[in-house]
PyMOL Python script that loads the backbone (N, CA, C, O; Angstrom):
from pymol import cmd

cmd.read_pdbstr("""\
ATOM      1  N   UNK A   1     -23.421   4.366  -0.891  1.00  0.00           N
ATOM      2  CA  UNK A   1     -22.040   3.958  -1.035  1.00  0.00           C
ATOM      3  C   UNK A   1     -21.775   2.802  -0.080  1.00  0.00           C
ATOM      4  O   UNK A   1     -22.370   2.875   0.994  1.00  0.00           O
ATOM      5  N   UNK A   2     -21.176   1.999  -0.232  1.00  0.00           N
ATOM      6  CA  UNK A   2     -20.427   0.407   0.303  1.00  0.00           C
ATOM      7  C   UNK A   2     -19.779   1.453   1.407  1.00  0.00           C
ATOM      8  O   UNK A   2     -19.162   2.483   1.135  1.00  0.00           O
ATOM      9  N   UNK A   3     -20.130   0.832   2.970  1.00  0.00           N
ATOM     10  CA  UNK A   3     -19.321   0.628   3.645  1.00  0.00           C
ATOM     11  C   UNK A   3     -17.717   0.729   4.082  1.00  0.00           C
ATOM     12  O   UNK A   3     -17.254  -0.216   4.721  1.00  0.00           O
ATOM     13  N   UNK A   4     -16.806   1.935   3.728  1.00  0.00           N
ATOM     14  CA  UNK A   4     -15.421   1.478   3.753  1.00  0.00           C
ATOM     15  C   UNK A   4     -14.843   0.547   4.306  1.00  0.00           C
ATOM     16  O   UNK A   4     -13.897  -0.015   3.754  1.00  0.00           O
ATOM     17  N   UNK A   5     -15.315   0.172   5.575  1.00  0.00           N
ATOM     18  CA  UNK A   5     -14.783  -0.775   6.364  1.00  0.00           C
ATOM     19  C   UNK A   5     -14.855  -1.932   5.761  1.00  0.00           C
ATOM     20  O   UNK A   5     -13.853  -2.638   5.645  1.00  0.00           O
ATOM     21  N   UNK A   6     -16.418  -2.403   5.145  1.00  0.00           N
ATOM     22  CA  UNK A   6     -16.257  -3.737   4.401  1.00  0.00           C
ATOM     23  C   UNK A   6     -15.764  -4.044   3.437  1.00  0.00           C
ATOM     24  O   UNK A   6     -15.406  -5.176   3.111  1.00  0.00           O
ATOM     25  N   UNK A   7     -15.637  -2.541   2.538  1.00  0.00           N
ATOM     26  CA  UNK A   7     -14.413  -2.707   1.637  1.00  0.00           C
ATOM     27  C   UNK A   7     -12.899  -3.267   2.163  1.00  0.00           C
ATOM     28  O   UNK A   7     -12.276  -4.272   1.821  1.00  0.00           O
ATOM     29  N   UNK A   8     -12.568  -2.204   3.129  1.00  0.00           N
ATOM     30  CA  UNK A   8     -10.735  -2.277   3.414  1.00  0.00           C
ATOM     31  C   UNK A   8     -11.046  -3.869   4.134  1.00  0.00           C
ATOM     32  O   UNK A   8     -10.091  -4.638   4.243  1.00  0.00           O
ATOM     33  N   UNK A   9     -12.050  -4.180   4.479  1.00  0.00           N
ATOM     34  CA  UNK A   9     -11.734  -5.665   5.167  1.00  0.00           C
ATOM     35  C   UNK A   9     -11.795  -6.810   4.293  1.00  0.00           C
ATOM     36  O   UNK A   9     -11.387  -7.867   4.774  1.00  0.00           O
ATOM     37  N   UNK A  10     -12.306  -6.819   2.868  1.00  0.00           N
ATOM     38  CA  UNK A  10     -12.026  -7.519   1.691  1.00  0.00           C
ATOM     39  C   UNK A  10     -10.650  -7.329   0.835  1.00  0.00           C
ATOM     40  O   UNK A  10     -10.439  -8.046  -0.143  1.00  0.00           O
ATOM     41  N   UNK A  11      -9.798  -6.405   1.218  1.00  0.00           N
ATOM     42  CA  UNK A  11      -8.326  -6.244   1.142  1.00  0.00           C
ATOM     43  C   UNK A  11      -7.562  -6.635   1.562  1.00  0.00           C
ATOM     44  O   UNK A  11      -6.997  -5.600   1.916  1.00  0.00           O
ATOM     45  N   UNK A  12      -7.056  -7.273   1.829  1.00  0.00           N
ATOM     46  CA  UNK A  12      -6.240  -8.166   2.558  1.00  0.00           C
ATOM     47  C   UNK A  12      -4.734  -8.373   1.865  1.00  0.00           C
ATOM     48  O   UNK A  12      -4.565  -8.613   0.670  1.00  0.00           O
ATOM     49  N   UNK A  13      -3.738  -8.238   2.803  1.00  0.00           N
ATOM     50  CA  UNK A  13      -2.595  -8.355   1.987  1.00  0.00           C
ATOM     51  C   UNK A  13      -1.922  -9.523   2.750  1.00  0.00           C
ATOM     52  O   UNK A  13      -1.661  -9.340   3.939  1.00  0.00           O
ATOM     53  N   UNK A  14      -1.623 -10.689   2.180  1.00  0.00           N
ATOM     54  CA  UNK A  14      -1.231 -11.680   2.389  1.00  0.00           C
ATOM     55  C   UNK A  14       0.831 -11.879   2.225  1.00  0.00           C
ATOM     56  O   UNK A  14       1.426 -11.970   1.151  1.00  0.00           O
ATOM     57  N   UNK A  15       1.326 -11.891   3.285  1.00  0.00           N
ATOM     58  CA  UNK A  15       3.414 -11.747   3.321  1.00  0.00           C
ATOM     59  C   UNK A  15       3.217 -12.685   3.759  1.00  0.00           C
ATOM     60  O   UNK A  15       2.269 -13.269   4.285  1.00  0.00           O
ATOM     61  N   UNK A  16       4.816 -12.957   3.379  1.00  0.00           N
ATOM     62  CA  UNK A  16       5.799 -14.159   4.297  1.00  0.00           C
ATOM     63  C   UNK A  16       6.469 -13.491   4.897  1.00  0.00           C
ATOM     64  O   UNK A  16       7.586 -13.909   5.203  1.00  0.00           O
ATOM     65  N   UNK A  17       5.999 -12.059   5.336  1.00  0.00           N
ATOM     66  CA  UNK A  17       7.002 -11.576   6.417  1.00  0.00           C
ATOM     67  C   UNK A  17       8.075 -10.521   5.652  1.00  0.00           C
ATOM     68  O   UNK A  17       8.531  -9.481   6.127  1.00  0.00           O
ATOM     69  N   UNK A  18       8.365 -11.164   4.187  1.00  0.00           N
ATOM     70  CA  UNK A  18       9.290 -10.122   3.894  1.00  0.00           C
ATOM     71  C   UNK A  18       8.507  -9.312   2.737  1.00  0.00           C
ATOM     72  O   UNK A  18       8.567  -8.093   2.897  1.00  0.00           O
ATOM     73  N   UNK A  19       7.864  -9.698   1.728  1.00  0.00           N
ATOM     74  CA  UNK A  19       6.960  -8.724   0.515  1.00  0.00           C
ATOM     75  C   UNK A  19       5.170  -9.328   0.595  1.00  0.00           C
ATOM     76  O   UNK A  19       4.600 -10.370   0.916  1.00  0.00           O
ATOM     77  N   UNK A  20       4.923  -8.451   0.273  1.00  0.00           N
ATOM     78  CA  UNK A  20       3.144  -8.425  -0.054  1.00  0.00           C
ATOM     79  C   UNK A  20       2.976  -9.543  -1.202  1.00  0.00           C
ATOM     80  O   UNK A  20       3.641  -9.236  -2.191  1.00  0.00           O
ATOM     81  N   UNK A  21       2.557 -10.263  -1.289  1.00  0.00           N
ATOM     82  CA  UNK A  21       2.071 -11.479  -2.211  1.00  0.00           C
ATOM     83  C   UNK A  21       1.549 -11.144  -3.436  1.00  0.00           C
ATOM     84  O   UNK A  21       1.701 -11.693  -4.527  1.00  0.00           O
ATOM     85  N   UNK A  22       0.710  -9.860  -3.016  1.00  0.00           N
ATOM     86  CA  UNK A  22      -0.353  -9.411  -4.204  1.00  0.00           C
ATOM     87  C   UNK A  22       0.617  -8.315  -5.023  1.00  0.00           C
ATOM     88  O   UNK A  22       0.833  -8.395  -6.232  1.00  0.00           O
ATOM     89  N   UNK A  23       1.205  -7.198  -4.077  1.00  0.00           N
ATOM     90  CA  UNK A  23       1.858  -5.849  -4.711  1.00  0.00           C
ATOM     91  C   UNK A  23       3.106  -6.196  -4.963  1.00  0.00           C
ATOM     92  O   UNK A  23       3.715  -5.544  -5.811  1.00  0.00           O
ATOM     93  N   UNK A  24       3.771  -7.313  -4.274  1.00  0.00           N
ATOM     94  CA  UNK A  24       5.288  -7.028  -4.210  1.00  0.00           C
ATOM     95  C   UNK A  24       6.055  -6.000  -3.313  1.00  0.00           C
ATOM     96  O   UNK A  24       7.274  -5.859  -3.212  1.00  0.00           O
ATOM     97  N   UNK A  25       5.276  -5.470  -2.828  1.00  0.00           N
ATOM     98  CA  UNK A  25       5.367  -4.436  -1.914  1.00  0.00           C
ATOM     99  C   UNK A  25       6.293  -4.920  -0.130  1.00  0.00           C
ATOM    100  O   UNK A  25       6.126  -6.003   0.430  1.00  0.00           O
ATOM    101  N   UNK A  26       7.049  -3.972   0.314  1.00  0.00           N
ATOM    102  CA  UNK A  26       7.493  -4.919   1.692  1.00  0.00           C
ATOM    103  C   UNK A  26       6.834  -4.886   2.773  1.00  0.00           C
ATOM    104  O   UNK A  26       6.360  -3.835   3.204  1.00  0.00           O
ATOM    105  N   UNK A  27       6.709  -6.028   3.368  1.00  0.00           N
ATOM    106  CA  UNK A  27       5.784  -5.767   4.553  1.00  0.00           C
ATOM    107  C   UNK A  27       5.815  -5.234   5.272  1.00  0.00           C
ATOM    108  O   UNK A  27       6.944  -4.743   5.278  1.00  0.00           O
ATOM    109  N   UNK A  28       4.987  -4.708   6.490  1.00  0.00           N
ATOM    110  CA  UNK A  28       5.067  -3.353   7.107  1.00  0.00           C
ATOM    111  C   UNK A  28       6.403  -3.446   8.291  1.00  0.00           C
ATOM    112  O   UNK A  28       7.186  -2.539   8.572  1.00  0.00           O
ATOM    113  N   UNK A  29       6.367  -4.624   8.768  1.00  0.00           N
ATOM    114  CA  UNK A  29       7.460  -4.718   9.673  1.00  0.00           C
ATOM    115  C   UNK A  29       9.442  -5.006   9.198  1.00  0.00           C
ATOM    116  O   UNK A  29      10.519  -4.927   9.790  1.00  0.00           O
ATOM    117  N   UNK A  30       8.997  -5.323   7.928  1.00  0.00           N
ATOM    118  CA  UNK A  30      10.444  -5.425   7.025  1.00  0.00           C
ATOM    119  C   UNK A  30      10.556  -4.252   6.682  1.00  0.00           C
ATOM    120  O   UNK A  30      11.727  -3.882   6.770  1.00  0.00           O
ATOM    121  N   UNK A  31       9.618  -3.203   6.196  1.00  0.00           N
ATOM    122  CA  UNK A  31      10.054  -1.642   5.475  1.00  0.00           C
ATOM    123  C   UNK A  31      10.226  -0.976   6.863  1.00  0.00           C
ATOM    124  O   UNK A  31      11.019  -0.034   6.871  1.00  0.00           O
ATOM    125  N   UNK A  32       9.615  -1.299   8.074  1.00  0.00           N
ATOM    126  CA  UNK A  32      10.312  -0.807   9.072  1.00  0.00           C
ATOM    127  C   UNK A  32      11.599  -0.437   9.337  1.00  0.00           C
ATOM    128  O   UNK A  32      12.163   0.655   9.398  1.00  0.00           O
ATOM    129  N   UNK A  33      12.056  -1.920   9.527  1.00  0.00           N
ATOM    130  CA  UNK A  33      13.467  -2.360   9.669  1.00  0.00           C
ATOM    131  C   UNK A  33      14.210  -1.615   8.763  1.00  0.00           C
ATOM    132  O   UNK A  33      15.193  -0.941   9.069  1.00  0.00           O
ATOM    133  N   UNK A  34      13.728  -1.738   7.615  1.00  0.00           N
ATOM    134  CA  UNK A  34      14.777  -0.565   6.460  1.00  0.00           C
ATOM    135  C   UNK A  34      14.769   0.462   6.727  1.00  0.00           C
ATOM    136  O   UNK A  34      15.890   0.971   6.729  1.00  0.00           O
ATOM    137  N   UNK A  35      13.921   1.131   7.000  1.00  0.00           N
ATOM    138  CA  UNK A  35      13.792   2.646   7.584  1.00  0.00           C
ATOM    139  C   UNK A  35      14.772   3.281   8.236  1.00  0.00           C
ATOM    140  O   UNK A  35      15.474   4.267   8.013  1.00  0.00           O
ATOM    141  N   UNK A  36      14.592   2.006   9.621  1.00  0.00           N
ATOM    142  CA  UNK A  36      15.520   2.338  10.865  1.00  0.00           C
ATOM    143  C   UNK A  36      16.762   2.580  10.272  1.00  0.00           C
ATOM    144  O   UNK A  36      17.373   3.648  10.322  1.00  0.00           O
ATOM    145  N   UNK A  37      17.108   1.583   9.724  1.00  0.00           N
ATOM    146  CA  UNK A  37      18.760   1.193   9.329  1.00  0.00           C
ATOM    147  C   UNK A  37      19.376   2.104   8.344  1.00  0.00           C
ATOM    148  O   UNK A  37      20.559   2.412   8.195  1.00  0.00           O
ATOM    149  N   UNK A  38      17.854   2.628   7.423  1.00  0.00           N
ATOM    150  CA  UNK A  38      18.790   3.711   6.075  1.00  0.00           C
ATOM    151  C   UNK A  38      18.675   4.627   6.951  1.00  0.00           C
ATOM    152  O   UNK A  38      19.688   5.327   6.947  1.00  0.00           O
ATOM    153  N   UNK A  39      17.699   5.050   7.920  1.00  0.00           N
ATOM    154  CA  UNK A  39      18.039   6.431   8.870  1.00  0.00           C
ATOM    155  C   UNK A  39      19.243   6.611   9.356  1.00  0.00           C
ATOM    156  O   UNK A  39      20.002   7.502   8.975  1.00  0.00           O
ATOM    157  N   UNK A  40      19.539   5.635  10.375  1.00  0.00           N
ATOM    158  CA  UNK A  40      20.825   5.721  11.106  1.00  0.00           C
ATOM    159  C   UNK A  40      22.379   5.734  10.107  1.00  0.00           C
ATOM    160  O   UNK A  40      23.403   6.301  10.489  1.00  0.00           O
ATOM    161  N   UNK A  41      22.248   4.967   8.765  1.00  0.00           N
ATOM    162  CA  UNK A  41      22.992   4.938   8.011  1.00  0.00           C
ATOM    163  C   UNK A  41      23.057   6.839   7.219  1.00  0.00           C
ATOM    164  O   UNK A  41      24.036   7.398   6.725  1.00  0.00           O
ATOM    165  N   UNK A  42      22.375   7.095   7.300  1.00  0.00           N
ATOM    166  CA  UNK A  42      21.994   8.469   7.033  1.00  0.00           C
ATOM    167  C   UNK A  42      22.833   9.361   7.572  1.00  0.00           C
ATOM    168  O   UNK A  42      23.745   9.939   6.981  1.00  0.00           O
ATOM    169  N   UNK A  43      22.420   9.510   9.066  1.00  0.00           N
ATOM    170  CA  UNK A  43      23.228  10.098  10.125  1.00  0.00           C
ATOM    171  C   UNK A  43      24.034  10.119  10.150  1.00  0.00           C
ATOM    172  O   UNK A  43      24.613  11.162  10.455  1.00  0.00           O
ATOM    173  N   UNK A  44      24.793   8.828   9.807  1.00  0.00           N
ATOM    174  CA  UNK A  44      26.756   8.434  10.494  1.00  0.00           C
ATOM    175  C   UNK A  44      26.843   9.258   9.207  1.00  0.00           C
ATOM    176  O   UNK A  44      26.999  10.400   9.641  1.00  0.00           O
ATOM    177  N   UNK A  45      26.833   9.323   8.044  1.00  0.00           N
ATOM    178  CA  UNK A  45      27.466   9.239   6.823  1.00  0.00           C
ATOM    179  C   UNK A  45      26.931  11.170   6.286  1.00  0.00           C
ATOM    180  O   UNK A  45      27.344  11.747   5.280  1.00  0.00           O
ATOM    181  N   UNK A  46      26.126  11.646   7.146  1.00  0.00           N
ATOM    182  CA  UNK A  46      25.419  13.105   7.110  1.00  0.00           C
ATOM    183  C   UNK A  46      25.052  12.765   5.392  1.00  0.00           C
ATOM    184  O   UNK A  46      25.953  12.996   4.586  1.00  0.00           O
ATOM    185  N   UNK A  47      24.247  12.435   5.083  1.00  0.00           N
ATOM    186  CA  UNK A  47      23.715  12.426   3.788  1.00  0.00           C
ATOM    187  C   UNK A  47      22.200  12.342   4.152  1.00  0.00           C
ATOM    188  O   UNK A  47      21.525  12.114   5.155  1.00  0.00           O
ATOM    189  N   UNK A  48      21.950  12.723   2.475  1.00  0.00           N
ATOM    190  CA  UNK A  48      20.186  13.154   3.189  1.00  0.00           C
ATOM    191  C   UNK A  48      19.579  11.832   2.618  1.00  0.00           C
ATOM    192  O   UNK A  48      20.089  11.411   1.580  1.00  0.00           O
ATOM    193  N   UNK A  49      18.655  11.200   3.118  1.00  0.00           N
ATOM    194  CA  UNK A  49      17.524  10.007   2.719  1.00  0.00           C
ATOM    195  C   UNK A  49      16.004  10.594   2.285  1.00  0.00           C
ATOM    196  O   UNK A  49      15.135  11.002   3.056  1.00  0.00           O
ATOM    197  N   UNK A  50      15.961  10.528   1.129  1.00  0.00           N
ATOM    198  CA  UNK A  50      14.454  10.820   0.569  1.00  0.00           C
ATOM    199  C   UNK A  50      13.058   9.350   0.772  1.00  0.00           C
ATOM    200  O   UNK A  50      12.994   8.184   0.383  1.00  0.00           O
ATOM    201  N   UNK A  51      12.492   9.919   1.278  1.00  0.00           N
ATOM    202  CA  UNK A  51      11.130   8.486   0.905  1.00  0.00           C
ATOM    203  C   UNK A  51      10.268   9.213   0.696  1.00  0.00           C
ATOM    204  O   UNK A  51       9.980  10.371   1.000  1.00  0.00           O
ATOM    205  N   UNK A  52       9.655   8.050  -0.141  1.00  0.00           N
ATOM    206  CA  UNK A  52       8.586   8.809  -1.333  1.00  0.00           C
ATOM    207  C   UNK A  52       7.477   7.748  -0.798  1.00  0.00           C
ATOM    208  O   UNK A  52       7.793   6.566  -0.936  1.00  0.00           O
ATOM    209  N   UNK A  53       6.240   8.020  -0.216  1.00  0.00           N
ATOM    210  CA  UNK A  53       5.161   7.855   0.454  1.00  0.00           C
ATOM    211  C   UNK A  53       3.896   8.011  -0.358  1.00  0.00           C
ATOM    212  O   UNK A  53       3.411   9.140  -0.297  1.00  0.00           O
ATOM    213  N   UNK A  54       3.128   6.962  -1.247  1.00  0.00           N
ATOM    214  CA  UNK A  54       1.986   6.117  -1.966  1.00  0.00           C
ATOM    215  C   UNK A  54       0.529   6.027  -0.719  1.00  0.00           C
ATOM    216  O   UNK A  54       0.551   5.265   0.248  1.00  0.00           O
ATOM    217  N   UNK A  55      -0.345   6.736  -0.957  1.00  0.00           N
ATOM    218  CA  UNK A  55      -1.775   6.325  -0.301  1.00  0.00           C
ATOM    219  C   UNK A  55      -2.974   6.075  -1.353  1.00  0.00           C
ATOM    220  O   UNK A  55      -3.063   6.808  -2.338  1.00  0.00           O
ATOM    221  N   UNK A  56      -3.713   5.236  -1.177  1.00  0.00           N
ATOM    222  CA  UNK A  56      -5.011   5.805  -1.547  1.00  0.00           C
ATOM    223  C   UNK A  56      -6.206   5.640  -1.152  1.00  0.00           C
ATOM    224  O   UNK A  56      -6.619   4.543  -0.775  1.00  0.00           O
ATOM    225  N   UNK A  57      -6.931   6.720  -1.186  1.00  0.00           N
ATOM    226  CA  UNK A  57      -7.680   7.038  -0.277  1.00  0.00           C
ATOM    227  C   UNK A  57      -8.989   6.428  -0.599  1.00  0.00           C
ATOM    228  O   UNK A  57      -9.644   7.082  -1.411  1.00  0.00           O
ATOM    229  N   UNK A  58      -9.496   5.412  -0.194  1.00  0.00           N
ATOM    230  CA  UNK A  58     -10.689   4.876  -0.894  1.00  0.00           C
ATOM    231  C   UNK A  58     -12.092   5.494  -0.666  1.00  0.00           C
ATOM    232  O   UNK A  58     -13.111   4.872  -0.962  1.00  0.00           O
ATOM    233  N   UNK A  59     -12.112   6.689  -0.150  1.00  0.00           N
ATOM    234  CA  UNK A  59     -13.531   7.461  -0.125  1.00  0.00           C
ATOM    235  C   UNK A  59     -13.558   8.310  -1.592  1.00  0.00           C
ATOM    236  O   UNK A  59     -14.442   8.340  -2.448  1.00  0.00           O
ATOM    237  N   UNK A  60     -12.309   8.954  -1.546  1.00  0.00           N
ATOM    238  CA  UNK A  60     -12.505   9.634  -3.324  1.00  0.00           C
ATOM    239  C   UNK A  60     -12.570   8.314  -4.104  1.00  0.00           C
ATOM    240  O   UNK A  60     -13.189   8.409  -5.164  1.00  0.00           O
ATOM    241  N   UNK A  61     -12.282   7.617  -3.937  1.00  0.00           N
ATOM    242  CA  UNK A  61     -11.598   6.127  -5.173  1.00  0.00           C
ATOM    243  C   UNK A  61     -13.405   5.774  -5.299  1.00  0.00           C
ATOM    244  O   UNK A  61     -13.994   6.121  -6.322  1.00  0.00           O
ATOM    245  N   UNK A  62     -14.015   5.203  -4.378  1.00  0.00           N
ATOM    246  CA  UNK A  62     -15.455   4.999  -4.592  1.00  0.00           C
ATOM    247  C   UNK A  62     -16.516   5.771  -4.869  1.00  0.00           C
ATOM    248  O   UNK A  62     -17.578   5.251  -5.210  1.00  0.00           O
ATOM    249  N   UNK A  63     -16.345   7.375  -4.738  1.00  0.00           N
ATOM    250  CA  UNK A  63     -17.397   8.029  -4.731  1.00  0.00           C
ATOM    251  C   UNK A  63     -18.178   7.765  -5.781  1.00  0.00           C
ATOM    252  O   UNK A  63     -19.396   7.602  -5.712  1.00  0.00           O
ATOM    253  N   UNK A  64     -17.537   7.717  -6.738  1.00  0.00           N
ATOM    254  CA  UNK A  64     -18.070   7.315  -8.391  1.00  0.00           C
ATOM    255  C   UNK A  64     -18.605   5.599  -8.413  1.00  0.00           C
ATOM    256  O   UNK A  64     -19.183   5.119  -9.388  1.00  0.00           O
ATOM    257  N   UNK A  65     -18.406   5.105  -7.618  1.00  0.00           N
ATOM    258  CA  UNK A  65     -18.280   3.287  -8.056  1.00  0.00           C
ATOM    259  C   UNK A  65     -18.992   2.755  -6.997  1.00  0.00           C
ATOM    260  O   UNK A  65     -18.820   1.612  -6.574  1.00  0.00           O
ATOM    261  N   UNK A  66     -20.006   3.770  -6.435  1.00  0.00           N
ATOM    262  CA  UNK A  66     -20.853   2.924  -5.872  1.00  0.00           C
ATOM    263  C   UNK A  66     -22.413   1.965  -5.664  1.00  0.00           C
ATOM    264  O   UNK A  66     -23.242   1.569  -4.845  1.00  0.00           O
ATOM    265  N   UNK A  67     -22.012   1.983  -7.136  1.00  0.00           N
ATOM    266  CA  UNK A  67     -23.026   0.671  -7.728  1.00  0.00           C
ATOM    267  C   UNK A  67     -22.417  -0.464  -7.990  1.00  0.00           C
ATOM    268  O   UNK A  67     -23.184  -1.426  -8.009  1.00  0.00           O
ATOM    269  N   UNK A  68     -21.025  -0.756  -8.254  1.00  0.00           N
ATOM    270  CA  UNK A  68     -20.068  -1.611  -8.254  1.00  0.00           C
ATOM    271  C   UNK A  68     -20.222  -2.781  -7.221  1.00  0.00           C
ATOM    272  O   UNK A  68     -20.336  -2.396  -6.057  1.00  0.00           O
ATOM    273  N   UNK A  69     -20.247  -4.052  -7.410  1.00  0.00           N
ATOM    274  CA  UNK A  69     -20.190  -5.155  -6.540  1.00  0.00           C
ATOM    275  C   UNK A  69     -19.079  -5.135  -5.816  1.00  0.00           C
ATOM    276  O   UNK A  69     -18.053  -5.010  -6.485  1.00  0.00           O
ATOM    277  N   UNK A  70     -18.939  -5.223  -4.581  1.00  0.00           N
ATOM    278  CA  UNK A  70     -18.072  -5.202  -3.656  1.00  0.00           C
ATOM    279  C   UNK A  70     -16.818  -5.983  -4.134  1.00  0.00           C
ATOM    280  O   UNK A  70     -15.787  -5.355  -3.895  1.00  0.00           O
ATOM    281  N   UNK A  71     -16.587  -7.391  -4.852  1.00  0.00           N
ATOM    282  CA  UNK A  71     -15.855  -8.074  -5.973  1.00  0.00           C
ATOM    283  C   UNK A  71     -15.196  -7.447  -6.454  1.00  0.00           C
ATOM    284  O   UNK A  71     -13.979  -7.443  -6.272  1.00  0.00           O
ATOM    285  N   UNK A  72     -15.873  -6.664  -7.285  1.00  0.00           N
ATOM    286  CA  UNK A  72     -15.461  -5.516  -8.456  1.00  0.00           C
ATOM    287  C   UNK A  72     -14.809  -4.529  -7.635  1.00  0.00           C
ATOM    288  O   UNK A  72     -13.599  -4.506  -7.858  1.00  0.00           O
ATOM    289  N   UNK A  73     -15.170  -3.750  -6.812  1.00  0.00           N
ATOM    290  CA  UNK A  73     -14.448  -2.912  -6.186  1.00  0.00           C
ATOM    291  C   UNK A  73     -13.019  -3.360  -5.576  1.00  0.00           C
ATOM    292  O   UNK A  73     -11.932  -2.782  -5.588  1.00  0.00           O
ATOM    293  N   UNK A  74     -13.379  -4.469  -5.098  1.00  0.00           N
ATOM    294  CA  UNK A  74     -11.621  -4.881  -4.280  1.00  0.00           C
ATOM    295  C   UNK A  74     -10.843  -5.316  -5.545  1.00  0.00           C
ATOM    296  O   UNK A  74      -9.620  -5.178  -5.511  1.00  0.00           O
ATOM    297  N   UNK A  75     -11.441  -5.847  -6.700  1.00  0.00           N
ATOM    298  CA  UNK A  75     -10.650  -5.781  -7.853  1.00  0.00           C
ATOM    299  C   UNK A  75     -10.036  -4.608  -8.304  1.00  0.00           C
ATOM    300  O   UNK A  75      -8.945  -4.795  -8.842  1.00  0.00           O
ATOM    301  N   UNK A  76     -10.292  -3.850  -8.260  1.00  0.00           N
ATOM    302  CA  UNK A  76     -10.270  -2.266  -8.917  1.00  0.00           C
ATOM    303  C   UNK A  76      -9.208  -1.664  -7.960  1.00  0.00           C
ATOM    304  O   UNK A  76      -8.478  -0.766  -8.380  1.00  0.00           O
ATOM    305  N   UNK A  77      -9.122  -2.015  -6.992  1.00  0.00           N
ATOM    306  CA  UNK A  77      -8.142  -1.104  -5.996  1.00  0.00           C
ATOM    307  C   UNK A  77      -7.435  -1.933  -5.947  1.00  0.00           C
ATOM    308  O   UNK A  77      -6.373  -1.312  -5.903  1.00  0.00           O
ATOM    309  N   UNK A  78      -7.062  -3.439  -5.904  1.00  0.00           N
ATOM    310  CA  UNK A  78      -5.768  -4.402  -5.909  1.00  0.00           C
ATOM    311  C   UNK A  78      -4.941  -3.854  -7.339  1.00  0.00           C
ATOM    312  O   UNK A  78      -3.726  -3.665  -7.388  1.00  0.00           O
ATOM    313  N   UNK A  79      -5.836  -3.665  -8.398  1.00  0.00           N
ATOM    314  CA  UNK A  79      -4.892  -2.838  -9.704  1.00  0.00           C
ATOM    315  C   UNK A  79      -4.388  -1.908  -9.413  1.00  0.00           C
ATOM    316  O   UNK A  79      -3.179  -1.737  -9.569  1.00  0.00           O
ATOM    317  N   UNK A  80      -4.970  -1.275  -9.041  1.00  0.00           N
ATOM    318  CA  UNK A  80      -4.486   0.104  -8.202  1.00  0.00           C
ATOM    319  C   UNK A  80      -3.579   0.444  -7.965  1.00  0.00           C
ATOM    320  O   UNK A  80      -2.833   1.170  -8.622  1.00  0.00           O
ATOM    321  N   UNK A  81      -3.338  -0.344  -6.230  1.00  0.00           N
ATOM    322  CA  UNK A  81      -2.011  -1.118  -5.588  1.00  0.00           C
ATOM    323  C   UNK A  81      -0.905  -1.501  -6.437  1.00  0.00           C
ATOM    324  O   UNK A  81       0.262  -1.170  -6.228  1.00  0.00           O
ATOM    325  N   UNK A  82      -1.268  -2.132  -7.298  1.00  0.00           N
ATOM    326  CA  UNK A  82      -0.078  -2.939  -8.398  1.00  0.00           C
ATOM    327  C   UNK A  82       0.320  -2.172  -9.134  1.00  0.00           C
ATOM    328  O   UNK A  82       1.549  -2.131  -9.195  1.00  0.00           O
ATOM    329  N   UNK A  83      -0.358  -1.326  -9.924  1.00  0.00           N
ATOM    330  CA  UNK A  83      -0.435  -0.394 -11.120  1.00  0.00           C
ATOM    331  C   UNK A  83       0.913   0.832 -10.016  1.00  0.00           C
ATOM    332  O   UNK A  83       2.056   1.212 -10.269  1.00  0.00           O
ATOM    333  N   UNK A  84       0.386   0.964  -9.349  1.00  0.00           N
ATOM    334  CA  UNK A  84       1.407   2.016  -8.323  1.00  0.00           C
ATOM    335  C   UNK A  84       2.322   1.636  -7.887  1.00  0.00           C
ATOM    336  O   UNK A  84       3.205   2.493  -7.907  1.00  0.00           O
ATOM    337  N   UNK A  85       2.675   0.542  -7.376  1.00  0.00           N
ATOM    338  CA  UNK A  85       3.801  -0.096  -7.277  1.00  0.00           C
ATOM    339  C   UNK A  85       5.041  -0.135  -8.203  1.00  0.00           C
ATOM    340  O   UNK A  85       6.145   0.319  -7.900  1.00  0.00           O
ATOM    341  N   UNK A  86       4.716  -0.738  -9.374  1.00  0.00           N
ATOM    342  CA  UNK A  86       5.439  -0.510 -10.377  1.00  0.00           C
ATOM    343  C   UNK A  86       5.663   0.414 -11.133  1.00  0.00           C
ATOM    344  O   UNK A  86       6.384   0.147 -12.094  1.00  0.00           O
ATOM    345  N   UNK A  87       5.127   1.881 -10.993  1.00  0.00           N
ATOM    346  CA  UNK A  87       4.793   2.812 -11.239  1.00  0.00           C
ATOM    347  C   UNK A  87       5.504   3.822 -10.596  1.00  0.00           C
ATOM    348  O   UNK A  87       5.811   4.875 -11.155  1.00  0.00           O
ATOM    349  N   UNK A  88       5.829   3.494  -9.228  1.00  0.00           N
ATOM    350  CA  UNK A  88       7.406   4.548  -7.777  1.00  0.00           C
ATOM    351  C   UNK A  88       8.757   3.193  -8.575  1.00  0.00           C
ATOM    352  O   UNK A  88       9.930   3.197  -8.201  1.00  0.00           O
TER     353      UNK A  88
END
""", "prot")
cmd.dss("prot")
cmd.show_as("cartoon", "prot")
cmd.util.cbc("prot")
cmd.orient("prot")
């Protein structure tokens, strides 16, 4: 099996700070900021805030795909990413 590390290091998610380039997704320090703010907005207002929390785990994701060109693999999990995105 490929390396995870050299996998997750051919992943790369490229922001301007506010969304992911590739997913559309928000960047880690902007979904921060939202966090904080729907929390505390939470509190004053006693209402409850749900977040719904997306992983995947690329040791099950490869077990099967490891004859796959490393290419192919970071292809396969950027769909992934996307496919899930639009998908929450």
């Amino acid at each position: 099996m490929k390396d995870l590390s050299e996998i997750a290091a051919q992943i790369f998610f490229v922001n301007n700070g506010e969304i992911d380039l590739l997913t559309g997704a928000i960047a880690q320090s902007r979904f921060d900021q939202i966090i904080k703010r729907d929390m505390q907005l939470s509190r004053r207002n006693q209402t409850q805030l749900v977040i719904i929390s997306a992983s995947l785990n690329l040791e099950n994701y490869l077990e099967t795909k490891n004859q796959i060109d490393l290419n192919q693999i970071k292809i396969e999990v950027e769909s992934e990413l996307i496919k899930t995105h639009f998908q929450l």
